[in-house]
Backbone bond lengths (Angstrom), bond angles and torsions (degrees), N, CA, C in turn:
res aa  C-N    CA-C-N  psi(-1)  N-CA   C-N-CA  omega(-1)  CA-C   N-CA-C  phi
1 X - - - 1.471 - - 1.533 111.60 -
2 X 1.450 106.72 -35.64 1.606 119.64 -160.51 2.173 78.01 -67.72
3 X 1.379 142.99 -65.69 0.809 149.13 -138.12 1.321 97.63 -69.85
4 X 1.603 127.64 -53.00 1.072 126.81 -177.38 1.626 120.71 -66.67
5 X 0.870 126.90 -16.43 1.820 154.52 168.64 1.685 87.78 -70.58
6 X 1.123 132.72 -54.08 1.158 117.82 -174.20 1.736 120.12 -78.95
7 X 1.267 105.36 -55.90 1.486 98.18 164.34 1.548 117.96 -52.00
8 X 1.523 131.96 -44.33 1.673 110.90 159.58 1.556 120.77 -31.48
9 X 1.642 106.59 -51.15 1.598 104.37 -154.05 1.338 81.40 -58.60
10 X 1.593 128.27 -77.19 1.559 140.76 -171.42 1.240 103.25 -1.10
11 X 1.248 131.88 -69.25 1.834 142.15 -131.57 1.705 79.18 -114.37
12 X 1.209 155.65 18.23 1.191 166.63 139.86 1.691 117.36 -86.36
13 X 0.808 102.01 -41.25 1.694 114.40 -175.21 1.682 107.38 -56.26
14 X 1.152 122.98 -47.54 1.547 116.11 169.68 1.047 115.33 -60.57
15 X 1.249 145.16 -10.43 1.316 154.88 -122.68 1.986 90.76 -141.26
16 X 0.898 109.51 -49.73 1.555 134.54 170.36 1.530 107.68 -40.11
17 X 1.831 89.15 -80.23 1.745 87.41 173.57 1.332 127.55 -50.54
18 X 1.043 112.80 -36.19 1.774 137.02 -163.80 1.763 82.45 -57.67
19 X 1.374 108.39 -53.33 1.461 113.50 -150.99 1.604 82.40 -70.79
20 X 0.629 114.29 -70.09 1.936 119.11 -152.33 1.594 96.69 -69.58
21 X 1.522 128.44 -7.68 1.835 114.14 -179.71 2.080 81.96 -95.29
22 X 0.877 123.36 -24.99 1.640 107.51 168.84 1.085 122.83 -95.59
23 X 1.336 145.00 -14.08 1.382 135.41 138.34 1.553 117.82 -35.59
24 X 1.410 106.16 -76.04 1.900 103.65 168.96 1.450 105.92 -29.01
25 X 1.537 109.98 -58.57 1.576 98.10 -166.92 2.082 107.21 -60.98
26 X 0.833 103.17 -33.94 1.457 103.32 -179.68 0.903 132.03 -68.58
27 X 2.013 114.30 -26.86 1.680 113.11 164.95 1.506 100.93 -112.60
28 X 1.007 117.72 23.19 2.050 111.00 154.24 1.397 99.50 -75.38
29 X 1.228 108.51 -52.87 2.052 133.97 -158.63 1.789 87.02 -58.93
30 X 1.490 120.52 -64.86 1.337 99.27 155.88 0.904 152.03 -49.54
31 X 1.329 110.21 -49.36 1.640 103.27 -174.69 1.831 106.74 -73.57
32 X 1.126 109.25 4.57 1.768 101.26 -176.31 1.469 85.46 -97.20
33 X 1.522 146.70 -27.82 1.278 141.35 -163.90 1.798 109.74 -91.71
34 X 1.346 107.03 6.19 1.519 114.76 -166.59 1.722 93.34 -59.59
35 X 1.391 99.69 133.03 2.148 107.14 157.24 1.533 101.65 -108.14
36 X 1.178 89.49 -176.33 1.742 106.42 -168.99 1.718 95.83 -60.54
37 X 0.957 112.69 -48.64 2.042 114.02 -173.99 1.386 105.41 -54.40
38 X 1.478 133.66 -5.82 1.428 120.12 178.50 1.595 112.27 -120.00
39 X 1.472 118.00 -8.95 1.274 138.87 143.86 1.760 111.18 12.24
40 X 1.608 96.55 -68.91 1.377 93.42 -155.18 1.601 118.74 -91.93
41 X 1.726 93.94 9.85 1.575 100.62 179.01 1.611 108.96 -86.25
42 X 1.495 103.34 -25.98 1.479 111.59 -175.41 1.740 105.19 -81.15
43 X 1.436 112.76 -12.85 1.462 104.24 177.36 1.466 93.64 -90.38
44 X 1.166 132.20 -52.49 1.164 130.07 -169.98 1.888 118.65 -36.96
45 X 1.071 93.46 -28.97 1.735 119.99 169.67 1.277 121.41 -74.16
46 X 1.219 101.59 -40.40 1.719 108.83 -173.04 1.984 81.66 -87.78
47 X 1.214 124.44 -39.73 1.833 101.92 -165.12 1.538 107.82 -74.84
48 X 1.153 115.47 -29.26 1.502 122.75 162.24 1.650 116.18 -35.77
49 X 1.381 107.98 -56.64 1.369 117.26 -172.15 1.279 124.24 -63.24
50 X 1.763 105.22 -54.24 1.680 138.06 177.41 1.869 99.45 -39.50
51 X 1.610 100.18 -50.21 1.356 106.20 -169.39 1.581 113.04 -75.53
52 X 1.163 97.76 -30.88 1.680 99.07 171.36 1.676 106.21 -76.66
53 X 0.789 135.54 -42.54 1.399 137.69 173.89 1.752 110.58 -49.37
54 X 1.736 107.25 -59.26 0.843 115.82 -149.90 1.896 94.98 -85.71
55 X 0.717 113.59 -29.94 1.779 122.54 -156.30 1.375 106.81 -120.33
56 X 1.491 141.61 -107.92 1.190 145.59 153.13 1.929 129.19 -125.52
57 X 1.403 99.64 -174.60 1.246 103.06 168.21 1.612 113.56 -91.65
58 X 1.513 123.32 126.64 1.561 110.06 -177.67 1.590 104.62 -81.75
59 X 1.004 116.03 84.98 1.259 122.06 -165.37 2.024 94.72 -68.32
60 X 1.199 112.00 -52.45 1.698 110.35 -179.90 1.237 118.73 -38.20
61 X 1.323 106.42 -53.75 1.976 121.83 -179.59 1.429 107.91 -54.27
62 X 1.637 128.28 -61.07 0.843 117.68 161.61 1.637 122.64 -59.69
63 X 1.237 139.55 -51.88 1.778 126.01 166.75 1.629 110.87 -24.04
64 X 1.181 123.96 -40.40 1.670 106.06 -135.36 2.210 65.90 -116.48
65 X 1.117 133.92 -18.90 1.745 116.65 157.93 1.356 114.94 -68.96
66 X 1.413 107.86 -33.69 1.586 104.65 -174.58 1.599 100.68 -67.56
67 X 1.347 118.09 -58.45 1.581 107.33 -175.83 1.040 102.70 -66.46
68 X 1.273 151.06 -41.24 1.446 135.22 -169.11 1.623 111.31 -45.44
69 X 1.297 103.91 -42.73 1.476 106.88 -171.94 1.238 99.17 -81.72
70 X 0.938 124.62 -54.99 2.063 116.93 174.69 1.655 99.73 -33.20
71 X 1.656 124.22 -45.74 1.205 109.91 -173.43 1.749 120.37 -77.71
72 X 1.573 104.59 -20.45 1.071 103.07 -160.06 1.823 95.30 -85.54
73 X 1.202 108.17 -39.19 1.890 110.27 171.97 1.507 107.87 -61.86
74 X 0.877 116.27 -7.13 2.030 111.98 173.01 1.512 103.47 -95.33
75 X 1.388 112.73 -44.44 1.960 110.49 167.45 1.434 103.82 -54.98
76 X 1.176 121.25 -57.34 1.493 124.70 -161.49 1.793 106.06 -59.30
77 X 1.823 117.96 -15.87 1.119 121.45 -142.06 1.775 87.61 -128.76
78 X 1.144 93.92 15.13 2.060 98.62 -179.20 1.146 105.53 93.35
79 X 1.593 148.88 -55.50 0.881 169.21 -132.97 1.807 104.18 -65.28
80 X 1.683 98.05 152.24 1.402 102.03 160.99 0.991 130.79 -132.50
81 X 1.301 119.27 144.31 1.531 116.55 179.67 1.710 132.21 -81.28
82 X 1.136 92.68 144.56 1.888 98.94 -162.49 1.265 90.07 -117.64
83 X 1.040 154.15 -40.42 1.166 147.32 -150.41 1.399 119.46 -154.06
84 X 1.220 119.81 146.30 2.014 117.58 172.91 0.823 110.92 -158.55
85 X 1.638 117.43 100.74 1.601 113.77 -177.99 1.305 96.05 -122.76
86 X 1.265 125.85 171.91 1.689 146.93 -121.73 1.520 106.88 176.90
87 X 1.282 139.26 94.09 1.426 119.61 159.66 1.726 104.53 -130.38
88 X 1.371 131.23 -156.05 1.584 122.90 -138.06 1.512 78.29 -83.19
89 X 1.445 134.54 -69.31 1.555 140.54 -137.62 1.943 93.10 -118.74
90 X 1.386 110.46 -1.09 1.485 94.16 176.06 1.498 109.32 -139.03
91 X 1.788 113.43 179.76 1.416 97.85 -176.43 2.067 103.95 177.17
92 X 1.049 115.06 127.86 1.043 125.84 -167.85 1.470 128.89 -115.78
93 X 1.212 133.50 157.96 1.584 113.34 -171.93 1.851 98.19 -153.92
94 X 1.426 122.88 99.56 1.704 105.16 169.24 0.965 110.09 -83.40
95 X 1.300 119.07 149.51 1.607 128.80 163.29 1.734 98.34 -146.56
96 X 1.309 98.88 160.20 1.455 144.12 175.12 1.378 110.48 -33.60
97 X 1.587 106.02 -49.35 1.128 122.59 178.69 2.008 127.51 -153.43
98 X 1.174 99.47 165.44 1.629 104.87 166.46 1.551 138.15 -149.48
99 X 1.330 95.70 167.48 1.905 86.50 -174.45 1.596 94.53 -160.93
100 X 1.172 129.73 -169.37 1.187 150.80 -168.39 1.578 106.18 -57.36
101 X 1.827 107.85 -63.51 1.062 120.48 177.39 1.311 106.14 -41.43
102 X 1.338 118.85 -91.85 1.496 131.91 168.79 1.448 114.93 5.00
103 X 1.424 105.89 -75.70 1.820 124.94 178.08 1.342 101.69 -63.44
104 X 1.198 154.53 -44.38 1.272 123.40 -171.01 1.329 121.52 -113.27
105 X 1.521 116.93 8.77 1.479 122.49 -158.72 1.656 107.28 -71.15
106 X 1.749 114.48 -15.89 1.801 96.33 -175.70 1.547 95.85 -87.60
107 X 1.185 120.67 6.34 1.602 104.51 179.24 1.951 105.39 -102.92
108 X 1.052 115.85 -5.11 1.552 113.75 174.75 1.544 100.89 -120.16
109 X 1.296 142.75 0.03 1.666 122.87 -163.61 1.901 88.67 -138.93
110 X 0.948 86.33 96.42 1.681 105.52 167.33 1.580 117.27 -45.85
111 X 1.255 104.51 89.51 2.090 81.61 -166.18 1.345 104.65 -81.35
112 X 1.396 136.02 -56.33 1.349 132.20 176.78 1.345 118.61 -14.97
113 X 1.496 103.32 -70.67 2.035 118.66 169.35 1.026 101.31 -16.63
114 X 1.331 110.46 -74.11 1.485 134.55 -132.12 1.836 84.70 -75.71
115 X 1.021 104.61 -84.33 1.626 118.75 -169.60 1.950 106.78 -29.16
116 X 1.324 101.99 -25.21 1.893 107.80 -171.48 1.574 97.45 -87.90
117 X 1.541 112.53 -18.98 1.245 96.90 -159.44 1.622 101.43 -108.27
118 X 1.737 123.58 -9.06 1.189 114.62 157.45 1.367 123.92 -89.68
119 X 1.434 115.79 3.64 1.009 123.23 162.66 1.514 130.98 -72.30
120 X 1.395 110.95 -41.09 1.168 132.54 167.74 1.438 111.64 -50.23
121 X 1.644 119.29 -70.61 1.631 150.50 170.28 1.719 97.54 -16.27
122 X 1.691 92.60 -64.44 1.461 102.94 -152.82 2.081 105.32 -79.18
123 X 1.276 96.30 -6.97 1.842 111.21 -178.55 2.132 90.23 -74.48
124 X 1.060 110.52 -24.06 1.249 113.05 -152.02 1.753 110.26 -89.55
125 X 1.756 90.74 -5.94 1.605 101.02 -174.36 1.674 90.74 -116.79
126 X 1.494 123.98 25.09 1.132 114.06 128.85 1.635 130.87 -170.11
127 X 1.334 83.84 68.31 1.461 112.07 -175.83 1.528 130.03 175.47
128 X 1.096 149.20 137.71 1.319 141.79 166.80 1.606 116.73 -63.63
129 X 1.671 92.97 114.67 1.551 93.02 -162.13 1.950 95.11 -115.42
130 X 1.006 108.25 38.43 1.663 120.32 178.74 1.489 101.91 -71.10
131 X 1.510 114.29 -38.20 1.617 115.55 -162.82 1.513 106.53 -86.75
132 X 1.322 110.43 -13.91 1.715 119.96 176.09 1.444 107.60 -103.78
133 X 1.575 123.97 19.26 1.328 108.79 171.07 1.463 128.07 -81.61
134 X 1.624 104.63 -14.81 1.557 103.00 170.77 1.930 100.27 -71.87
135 X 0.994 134.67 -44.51 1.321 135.27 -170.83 1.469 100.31 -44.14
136 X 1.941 108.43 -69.65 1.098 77.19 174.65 1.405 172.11 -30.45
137 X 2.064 81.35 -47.25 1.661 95.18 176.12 1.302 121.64 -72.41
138 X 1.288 122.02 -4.76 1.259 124.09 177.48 1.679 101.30 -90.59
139 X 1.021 131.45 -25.84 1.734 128.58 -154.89 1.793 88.95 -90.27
140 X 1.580 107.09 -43.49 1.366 98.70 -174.57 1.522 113.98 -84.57
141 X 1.396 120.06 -12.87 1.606 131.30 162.09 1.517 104.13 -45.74
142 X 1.286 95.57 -63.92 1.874 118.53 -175.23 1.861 106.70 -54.55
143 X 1.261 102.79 -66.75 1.664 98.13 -176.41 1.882 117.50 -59.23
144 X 1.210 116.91 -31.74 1.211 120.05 -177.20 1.692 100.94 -76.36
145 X 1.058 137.07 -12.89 1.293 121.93 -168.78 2.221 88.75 -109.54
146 X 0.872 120.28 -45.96 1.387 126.46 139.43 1.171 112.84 -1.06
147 X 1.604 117.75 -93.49 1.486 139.48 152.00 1.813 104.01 -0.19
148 X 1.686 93.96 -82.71 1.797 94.85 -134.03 1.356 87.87 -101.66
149 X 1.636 136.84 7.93 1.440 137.39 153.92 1.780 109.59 -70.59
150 X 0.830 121.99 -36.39 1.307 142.85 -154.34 1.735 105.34 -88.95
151 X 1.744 99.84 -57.38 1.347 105.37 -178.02 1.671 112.74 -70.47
152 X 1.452 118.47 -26.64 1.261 121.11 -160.31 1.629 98.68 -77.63
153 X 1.848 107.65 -35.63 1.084 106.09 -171.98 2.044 106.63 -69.28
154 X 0.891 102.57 -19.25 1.691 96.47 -157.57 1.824 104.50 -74.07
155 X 1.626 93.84 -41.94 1.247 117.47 159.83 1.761 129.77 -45.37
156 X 1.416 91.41 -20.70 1.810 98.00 -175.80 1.550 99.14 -103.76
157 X 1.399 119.80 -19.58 1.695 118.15 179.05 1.330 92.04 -86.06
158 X 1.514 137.45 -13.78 1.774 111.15 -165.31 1.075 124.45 102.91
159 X 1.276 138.18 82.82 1.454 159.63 149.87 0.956 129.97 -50.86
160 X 1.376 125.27 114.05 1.439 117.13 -174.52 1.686 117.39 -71.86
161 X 1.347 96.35 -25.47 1.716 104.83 -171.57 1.348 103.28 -84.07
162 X 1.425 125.71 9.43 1.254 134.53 -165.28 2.006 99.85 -108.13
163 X 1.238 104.48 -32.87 1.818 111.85 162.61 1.353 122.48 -79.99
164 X 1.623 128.03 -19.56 1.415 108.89 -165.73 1.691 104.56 -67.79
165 X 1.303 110.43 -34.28 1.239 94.12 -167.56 1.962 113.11 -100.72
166 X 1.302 111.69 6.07 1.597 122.69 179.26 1.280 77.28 118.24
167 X 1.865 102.48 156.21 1.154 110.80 -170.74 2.119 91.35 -103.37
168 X 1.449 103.04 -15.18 1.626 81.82 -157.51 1.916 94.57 -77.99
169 X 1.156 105.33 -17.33 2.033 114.81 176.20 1.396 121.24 -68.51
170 X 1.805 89.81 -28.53 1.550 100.52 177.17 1.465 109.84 -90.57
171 X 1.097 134.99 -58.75 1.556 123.77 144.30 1.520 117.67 -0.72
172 X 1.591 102.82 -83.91 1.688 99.84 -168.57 1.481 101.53 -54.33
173 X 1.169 124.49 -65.89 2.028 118.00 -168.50 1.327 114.46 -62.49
174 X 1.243 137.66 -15.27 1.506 141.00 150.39 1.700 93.43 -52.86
175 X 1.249 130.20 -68.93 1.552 126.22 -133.47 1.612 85.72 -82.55
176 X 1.181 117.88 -52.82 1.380 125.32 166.63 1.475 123.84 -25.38
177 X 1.222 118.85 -79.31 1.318 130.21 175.51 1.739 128.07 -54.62
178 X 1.950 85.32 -23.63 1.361 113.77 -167.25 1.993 96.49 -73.28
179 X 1.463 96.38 -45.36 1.762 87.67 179.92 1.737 122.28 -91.93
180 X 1.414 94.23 13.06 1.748 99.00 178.67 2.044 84.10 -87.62
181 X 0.818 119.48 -65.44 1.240 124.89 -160.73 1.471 113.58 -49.65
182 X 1.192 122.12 -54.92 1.604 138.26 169.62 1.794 99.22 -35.89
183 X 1.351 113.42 -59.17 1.190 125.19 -160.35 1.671 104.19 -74.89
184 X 1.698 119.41 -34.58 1.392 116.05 147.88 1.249 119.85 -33.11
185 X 1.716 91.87 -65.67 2.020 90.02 -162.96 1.294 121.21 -66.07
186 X 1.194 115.50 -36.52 1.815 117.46 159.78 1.301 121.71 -26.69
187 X 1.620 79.51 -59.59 1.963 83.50 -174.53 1.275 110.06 -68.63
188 X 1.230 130.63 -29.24 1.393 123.51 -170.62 1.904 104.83 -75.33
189 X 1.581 112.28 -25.82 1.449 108.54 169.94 1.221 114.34 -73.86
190 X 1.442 116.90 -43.17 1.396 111.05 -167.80 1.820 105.95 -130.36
191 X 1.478 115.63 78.97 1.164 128.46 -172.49 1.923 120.75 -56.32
192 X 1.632 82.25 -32.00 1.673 84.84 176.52 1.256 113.97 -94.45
193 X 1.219 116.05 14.91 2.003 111.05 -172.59 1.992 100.12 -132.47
194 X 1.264 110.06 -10.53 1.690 136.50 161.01 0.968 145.77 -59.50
195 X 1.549 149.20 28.55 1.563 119.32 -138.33 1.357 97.73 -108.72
196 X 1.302 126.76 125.15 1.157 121.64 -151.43 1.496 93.78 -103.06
197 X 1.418 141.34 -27.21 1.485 147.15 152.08 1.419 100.10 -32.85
198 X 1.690 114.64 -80.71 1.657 111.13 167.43 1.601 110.13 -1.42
199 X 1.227 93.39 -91.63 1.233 119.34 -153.82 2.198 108.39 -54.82
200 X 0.756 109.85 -64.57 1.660 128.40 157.59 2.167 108.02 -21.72
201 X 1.470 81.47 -41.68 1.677 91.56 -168.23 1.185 122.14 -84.83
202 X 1.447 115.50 -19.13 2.006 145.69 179.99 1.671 86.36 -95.62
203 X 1.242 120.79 -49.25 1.698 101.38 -166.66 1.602 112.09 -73.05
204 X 1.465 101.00 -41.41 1.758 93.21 160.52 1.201 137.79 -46.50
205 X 1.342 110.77 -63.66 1.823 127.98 158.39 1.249 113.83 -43.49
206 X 1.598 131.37 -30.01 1.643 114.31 -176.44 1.891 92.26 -103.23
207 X 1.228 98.02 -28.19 2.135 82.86 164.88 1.131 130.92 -47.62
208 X 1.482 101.67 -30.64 2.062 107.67 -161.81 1.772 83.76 -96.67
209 X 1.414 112.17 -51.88 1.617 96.30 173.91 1.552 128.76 -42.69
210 X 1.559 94.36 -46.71 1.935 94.46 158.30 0.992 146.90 -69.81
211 X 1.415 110.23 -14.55 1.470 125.11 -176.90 1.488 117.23 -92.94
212 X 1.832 105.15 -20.22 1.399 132.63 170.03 1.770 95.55 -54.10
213 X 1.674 94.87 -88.09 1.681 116.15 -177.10 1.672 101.59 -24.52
214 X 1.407 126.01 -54.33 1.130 116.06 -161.25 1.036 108.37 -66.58
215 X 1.359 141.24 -47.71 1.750 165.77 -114.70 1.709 89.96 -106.95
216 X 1.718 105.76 -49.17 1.838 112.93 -174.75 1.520 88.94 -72.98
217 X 1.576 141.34 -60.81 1.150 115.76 -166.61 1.344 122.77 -56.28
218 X 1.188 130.04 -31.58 1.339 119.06 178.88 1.378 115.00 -82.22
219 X 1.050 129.11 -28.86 1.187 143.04 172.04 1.797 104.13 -55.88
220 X 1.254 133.71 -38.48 1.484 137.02 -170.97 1.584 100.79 -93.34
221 X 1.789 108.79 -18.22 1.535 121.60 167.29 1.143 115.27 -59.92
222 X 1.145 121.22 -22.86 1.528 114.90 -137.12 1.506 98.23 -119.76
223 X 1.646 99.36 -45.90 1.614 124.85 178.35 2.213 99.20 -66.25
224 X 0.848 117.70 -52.11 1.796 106.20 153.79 1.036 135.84 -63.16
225 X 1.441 124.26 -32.78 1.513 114.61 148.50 1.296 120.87 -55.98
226 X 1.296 146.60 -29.49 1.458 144.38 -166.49 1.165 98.75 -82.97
227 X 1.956 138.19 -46.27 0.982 128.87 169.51 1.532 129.17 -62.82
228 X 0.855 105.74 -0.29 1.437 122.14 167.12 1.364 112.12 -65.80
């Protein structure tokens, strides 16, 4: 299984770059189009950082999101929970059962984001939440850099949930899944500066163009070796 997990990631991996050299292109194209109304998402990013630089890593906040989501992808996945423990730098979750989803979901599903931004949504079905939209953009500026500072780091000390299934499979579908989602939550903050169809429709079209290029180079490889 471990072998076949690897040949997927492989024949995935062009597909990878493709994904992540048009993302960059998609939040440069933003962030060079930023107006004053999106301001406070990009500070919210920079105070995230300053404080990690300047002060510490909240290593707890993130523990007790990372298991949350391990628990909440095992509900979502049938599963039950037996156990939920939480302490400053560690953190554990039993359930019933597991699978892929389960094991890797706190490293691709942003819960903070997510949780600030249905919070916000749902403030809006009863109340005018126009005067709290800079807050927002700053809270979800702040949690997303939170997020993928946090996850990248945990990921660079060594994950255990990062081996059950191979680490080079778990890599690619983390990084994978990791930039479908980002590119969700954007759009869901900033719907008019987002198009996530756009974007979905250029990564397809430059995949099959890459997957073409690759397929002809080896193919003109292969066709010169024989004349040989």
């Amino acid at each position: 299984m471990n072998k076949i997990r690897f040949i997927v990631s492989a024949f995935f991996v062009p597909l990878l770059l493709v994904l992540i050299y048009d993302f960059f292109q998609l939040f440069f194209s933003f962030a060079g189009k930023t107006n004053f109304d999106i301001v406070p998402f990009w500070i919210g990013i920079a105070v995230y950082f300053l404080f990690q630089v300047i002060f510490f890593k909240p290593m707890s906040t993130y523990v007790f999101g990372h298991e949350l989501t391990h628990a909440l992808a095992g509900l979502l996945s049938g599963a039950q929970i037996k156990k939920f423990k939480v302490s400053a730098n560690k953190g554990s979750v039993t359930l019933t059962k597991d699978n892929i989803f389960i094991t890797l979901s706190p490293y691709f599903f942003p819960i903070y984001p997510i949780i600030i931004i249905l919070i916000y949504f749902s403030l809006g079905w009863f109340m005018d939440i126009t005067g709290i939209y800079s807050w927002f953009l700053f809270f979800a500026g702040m949690s997303l850099a939170f997020y993928y500072a946090l996850t990248f780091y945990a990921i660079k000390v060594g994950q255990e949930d990062m081996k059950i299934y191979g680490k080079f499979f778990s890599f690619v579908f983390v990084c994978f899944i990791n930039i479908i989602m980002v590119v969700l939550v954007l759009a869901w903050i900033f719907p008019n500066h987002i198009y996530v169809k756009d974007f979905f429709v250029k990564v397809f079209t430059d995949g099959i163009n890459f997957y073409k290029y690759i397929f002809m180079g080896v193919y003109k490889c292969l066709a010169f070796l024989k004349t040989k």
